[in-house]
C-alpha positions in Angstrom: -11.2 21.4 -4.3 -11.1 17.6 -3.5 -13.0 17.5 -7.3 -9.8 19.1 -8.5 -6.8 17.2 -7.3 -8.6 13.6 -7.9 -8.8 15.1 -11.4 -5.5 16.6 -11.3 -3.8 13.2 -10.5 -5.8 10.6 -12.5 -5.2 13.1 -15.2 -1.2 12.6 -15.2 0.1 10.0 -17.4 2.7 9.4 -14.6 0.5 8.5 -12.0 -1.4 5.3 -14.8 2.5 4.4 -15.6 3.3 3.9 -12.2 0.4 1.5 -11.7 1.1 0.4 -14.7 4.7 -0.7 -13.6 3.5 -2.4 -10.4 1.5 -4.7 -12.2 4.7 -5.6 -14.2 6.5 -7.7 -11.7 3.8 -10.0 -10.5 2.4 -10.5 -14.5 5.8 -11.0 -15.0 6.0 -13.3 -11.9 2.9 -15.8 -12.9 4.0 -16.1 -17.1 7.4 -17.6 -15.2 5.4 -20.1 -13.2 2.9 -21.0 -16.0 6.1 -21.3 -18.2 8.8 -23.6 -15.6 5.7 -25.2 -13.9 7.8 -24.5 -10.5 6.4 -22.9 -7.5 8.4 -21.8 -4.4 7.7 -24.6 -1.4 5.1 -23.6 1.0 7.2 -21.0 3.5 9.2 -19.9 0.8 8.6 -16.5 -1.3 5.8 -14.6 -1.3 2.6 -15.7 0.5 0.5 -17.6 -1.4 2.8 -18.2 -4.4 3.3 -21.8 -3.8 -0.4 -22.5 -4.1 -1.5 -20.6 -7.0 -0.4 -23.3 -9.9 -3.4 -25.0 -8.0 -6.2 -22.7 -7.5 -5.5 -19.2 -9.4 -8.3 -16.8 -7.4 -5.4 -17.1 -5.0 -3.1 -14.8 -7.3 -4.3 -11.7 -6.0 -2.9 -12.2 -2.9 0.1 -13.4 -3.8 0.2 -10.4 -6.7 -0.4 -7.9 -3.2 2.4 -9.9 -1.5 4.9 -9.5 -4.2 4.4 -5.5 -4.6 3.7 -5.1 -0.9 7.5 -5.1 0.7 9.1 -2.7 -1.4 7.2 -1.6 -5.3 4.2 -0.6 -3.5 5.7 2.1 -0.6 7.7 3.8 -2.9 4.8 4.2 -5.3 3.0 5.8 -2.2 5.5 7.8 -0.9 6.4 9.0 -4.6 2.6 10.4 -4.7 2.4 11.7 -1.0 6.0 13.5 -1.1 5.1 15.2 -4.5 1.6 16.5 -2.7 3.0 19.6 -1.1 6.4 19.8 -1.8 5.7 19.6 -5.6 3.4 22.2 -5.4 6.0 24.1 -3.8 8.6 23.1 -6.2 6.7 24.1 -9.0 5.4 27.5 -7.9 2.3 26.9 -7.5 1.3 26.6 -4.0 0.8 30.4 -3.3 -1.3 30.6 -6.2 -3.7 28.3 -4.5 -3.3 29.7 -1.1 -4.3 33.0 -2.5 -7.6 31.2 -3.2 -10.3 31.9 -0.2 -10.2 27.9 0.6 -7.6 28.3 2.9 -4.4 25.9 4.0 -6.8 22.9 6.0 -8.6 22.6 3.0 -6.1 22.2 0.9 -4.2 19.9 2.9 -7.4 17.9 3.5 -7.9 17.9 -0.7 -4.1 16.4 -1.1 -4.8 13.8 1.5 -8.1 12.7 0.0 -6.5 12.2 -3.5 -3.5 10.3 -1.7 -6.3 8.2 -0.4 -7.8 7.1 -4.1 -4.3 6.7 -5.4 -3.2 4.4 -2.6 -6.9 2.1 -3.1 -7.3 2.6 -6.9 -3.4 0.8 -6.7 -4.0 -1.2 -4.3 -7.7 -2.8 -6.0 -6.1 -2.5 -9.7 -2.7 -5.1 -8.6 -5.8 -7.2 -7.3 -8.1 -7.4 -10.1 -4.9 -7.6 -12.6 -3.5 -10.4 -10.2 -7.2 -12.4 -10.5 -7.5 -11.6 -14.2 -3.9 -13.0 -14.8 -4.2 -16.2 -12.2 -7.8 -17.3 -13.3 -6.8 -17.1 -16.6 -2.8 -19.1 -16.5 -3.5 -21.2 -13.6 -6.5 -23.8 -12.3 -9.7 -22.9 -10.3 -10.1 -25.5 -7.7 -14.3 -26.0 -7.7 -16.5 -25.4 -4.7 -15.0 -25.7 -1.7 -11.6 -26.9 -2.5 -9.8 -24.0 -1.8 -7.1 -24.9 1.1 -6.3 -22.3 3.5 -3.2 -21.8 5.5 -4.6 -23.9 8.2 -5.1 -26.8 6.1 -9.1 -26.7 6.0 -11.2 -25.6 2.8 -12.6 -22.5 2.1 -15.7 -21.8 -0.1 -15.0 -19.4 -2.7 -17.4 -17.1 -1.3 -14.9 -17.2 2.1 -11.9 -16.6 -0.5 -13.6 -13.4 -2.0 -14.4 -12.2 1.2 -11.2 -12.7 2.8 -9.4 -11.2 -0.1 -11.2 -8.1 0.3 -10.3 -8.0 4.0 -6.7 -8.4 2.6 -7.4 -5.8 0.2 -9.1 -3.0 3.1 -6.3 -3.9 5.3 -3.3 -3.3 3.2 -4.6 -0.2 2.1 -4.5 1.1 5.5 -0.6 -0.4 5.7 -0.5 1.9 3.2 -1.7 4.7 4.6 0.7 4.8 7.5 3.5 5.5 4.4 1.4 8.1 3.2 1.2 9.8 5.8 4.9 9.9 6.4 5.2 10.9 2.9 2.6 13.9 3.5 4.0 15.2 6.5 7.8 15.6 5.2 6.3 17.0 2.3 5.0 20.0 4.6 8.9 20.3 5.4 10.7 20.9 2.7 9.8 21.9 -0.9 11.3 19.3 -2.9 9.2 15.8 -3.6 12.3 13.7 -3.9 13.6 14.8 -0.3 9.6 14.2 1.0 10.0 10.7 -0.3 13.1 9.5 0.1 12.6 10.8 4.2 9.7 8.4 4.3 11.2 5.5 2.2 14.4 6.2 5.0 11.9 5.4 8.2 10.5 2.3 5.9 13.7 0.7 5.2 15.2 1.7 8.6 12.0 -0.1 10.1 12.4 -3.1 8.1 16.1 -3.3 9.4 15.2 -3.0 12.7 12.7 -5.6 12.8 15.7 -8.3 11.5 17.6 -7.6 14.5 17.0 -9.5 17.7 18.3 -5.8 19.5 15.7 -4.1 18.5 13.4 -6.5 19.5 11.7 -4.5 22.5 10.6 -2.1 19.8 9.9 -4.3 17.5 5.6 -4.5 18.0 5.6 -0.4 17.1 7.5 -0.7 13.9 5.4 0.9 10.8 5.8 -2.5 8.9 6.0 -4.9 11.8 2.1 -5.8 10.5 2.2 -5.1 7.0 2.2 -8.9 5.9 -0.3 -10.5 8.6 -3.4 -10.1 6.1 -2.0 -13.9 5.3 -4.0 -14.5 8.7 -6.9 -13.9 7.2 -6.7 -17.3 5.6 -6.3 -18.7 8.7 -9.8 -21.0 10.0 -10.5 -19.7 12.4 -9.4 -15.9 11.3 -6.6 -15.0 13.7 -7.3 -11.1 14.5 -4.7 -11.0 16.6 -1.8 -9.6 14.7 -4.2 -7.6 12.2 -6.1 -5.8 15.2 -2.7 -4.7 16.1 -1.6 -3.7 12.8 -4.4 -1.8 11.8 -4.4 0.2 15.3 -0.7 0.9 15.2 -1.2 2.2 11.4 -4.3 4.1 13.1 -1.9 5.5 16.0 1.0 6.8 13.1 -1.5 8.2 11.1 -3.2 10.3 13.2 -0.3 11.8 14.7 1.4 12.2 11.3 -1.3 14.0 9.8 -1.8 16.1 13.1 2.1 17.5 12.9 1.5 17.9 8.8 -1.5 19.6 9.8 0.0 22.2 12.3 3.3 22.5 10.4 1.3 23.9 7.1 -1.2 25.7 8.8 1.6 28.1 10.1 4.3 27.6 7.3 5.5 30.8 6.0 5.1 29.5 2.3 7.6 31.6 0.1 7.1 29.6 -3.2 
């Protein structure tokens, strides 16, 4: 069954389009800087975007940083929310209940292909974002890559640090997810599934801008999502990303617990 819906969603144009699209802005981004020679001043815009007209291998990150706030979720929660809830939409989901592989299979199938669509997007904005910076921008040679903290990093510390960036955004991701998945057990229509979980995004993006909600501030869902700059960091500051990755940790189990025990006894009528 997990055979099926990876092949059922890499299948559909849609899902290729919408990758497709995310790449758009941050190509779109970097021809703009190669073109006005003008990067933001260090601070300013997305991480990383003021360094790559120097060393392009840092374009990835800054390609992750650019989708990351707001492209990115809603490509997630588009994917997550249509899991269940489209199947219930479109009249199918009793068909495949009627199968002898029962509801936790079936919800463990969906959450596995949510899984390869969240790192397949997230990997493909990376590799699109090196492709694109290595190939408009400069390479600074060995060991001249400078990292937040000021001191140099080989390029074999970049890769690696990139892919930490890469693991650990995909698990921001997750968290989305699995607010998209368990509203999708709720109702039947996709578009309500999403736009629930893009609601609790933007409501905890709001939140974290005002100094009132600052005692609730460190269990936001996106209080972390941008501390994978810390990687980059010398000496790596785990602080913030421990934390991040836990509190994603903490929302997805519980999440996926309640989408669990709400479609395990869902009268499903459609």
């Amino acid at each position: 069954m997990i055979g099926v819906e990876l092949r059922k969603l890499f299948r559909r144009p849609r899902t290729w389009i919408t990758i497709a699209l995310l790449n758009a802005l941050p190509v779109l981004v970097a021809v703009l800087l190669k073109v006005t020679d003008l990067a933001p001043r260090p601070g300013e815009g997305p991480a990383f975007l003021s360094a790559v007209l120097t060393n392009g291998t840092l374009f990835p990150l800054a390609a992750l940083a650019i989708v990351l706030p707001l492209f990115l979720p809603i490509a997630v929660a588009v994917v997550a929310g249509d899991a269940v809830a489209g199947e219930a939409q479109g009249g199918t989901l009793r068909y495949l209940l009627a199968r002898p592989a029962g509801r936790t299979r079936l919800l463990v199938a969906k959450l596995v292909a949510v899984i390869a669509f969240v790192l397949v997007t997230v990997v493909v904005v990376a590799a699109v974002g090196y492709v694109v910076g290595t190939t408009l921008f400069e390479v600074q040679s060995l060991g001249a890559t400078t990292g937040i903290s000021g001191t140099s990093l080989t390029p074999q510390q970049v890769a690696g640090r990139t892919l930490l960036s890469i693991g650990y955004i995909t698990v921001s991701m997750l968290g989305v997810a699995a607010f998209a998945l368990f509203f999708s057990t709720l109702t039947d229509s996709p578009q309500l599934a999403t736009l629930g979980a893009l609601a609790v995004l933007i409501g905890s993006s709001l939140l974290f801008t005002l100094d009132a909600a600052s005692d609730i501030a460190p269990y936001l869902p996106t209080r972390y999502w941008l501390s994978f700059v810390d990687f980059f960091r010398d000496p790596i500051l785990w602080r913030n990303t421990a934390r991040g990755l836990g509190l994603q940790a903490v929302y997805v189990v519980v999440l996926l617990g309640a989408a669990w025990a709400n479609f395990t006894t869902k009268d499903v009528t459609s």
